[in-house]
SETORLUM-467573 format. One line per field, with one value per atom (N, C-alpha, C): residue in three letters; atom name; x, y, z. Coordinates in steps of 0.2 Angstrom, whole numbers, always signed. Each point is the difference from the previous one (the first is absolute). Example, Ala and Ser with C-alpha at 12.3 -4.5 7.8 and 13.67 -1.06 7.14 Angstrom:
residues 2
residuo = c(ALA|ALA|ALA|SER|SER|SER) .
atomo = c(N|CA|C|N|CA|C) .
xx = c(+66|-4|+4|-2|+4|-4) .
yy = c(-28|+6|+6|+5|+6|+5) .
zz = c(+39|+0|+0|-4|+1|+3) .
This chain:
residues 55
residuo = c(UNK|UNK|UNK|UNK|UNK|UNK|UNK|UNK|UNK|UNK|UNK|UNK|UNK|UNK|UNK|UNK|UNK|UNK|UNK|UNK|UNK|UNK|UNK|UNK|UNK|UNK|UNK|UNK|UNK|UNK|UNK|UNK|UNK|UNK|UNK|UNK|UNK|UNK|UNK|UNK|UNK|UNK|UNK|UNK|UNK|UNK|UNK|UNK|UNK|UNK|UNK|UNK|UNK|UNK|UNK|UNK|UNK|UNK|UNK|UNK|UNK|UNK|UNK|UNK|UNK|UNK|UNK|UNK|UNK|UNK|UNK|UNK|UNK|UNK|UNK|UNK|UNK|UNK|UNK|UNK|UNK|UNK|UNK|UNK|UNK|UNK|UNK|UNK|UNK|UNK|UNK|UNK|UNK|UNK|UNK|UNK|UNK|UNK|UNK|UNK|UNK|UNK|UNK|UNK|UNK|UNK|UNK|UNK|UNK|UNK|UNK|UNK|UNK|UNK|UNK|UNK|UNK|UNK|UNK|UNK|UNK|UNK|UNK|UNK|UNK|UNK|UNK|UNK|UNK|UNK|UNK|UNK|UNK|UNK|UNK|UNK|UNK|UNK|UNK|UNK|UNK|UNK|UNK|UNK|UNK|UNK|UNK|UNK|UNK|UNK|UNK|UNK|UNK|UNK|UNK|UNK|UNK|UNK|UNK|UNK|UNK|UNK|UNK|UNK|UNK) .
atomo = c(N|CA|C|N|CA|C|N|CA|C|N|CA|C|N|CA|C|N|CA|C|N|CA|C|N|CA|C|N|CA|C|N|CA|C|N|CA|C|N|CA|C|N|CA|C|N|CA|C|N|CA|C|N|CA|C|N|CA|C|N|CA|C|N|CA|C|N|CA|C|N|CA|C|N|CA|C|N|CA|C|N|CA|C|N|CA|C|N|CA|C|N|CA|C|N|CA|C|N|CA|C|N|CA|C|N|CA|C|N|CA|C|N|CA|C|N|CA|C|N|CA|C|N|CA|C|N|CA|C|N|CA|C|N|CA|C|N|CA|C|N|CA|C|N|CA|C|N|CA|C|N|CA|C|N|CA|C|N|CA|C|N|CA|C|N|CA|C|N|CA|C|N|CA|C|N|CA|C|N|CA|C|N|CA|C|N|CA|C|N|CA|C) .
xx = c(-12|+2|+7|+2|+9|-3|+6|-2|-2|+6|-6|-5|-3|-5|-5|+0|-4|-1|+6|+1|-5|+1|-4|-6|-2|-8|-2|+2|+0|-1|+6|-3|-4|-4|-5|-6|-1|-6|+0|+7|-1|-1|+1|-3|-8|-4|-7|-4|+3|-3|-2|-5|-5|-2|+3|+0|-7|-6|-3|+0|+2|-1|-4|-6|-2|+0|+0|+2|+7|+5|+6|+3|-5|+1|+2|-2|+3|+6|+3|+5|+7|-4|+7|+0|-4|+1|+4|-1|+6|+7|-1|+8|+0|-1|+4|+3|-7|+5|+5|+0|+7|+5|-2|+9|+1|-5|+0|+6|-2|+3|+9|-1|+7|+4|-3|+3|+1|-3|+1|-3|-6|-5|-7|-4|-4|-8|-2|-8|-5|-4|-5|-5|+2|-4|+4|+5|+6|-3|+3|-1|+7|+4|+8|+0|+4|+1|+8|+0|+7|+6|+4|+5|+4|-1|+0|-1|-7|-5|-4|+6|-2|-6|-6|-7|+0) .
yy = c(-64|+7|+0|+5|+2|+1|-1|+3|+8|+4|+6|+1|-3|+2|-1|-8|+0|+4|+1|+5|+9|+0|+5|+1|-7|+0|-2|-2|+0|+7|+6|+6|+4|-4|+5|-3|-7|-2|+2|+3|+0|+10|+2|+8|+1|-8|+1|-1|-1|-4|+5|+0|+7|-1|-6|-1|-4|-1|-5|-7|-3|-7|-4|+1|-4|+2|+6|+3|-2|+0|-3|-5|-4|-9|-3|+2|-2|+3|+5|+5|-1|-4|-1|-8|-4|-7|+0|+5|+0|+2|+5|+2|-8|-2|-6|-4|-2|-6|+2|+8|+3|-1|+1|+1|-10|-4|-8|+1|+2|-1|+2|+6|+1|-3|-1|-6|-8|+0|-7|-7|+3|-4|+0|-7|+0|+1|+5|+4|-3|-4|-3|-3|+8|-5|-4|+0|-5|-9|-2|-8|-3|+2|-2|+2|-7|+1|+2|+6|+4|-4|+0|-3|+2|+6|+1|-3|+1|-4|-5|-5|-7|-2|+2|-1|-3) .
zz = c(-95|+3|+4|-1|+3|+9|+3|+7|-1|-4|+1|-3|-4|-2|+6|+3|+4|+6|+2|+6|-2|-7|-1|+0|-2|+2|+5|+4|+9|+3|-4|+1|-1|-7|-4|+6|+0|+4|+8|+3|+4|+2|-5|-1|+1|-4|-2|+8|+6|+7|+1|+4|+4|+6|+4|+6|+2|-3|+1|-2|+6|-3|-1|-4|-4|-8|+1|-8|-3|+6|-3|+0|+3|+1|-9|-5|-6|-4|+4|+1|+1|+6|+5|-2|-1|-2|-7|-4|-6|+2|+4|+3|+3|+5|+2|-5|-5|-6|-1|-3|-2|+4|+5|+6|+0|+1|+0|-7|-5|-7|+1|+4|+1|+6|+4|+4|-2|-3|-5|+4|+3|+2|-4|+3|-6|+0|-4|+3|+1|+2|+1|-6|-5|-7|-5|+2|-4|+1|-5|+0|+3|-4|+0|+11|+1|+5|+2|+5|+2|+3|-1|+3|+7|-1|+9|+5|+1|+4|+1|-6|-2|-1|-3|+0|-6) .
């Protein structure tokens, strides 16, 4: 995925939020990985370890 594409599903998912958070707990855990994705940090279900944050 290009940064914009990403950046634009970060928008569509974050259109779909309706303010309750347990409804949107799987919502907003997708927008994170996404923004993790564009910050070039690495999501939790990765294997590959990030170089950043030397793990």
């Amino acid at each position: 995925m290009t940064t914009e594409e990403i950046q634009k599903e970060i928008e569509s998912l974050e259109a779909k939020l309706t303010g309750d958070m347990f409804s949107d707990m799987e919502i907003r855990d997708k927008i994170h990985n996404l923004k993790m994705k564009l910050n070039g940090t690495k999501p939790a279900n990765q294997e590959i370890d990030c170089v950043g944050c030397g793990s």
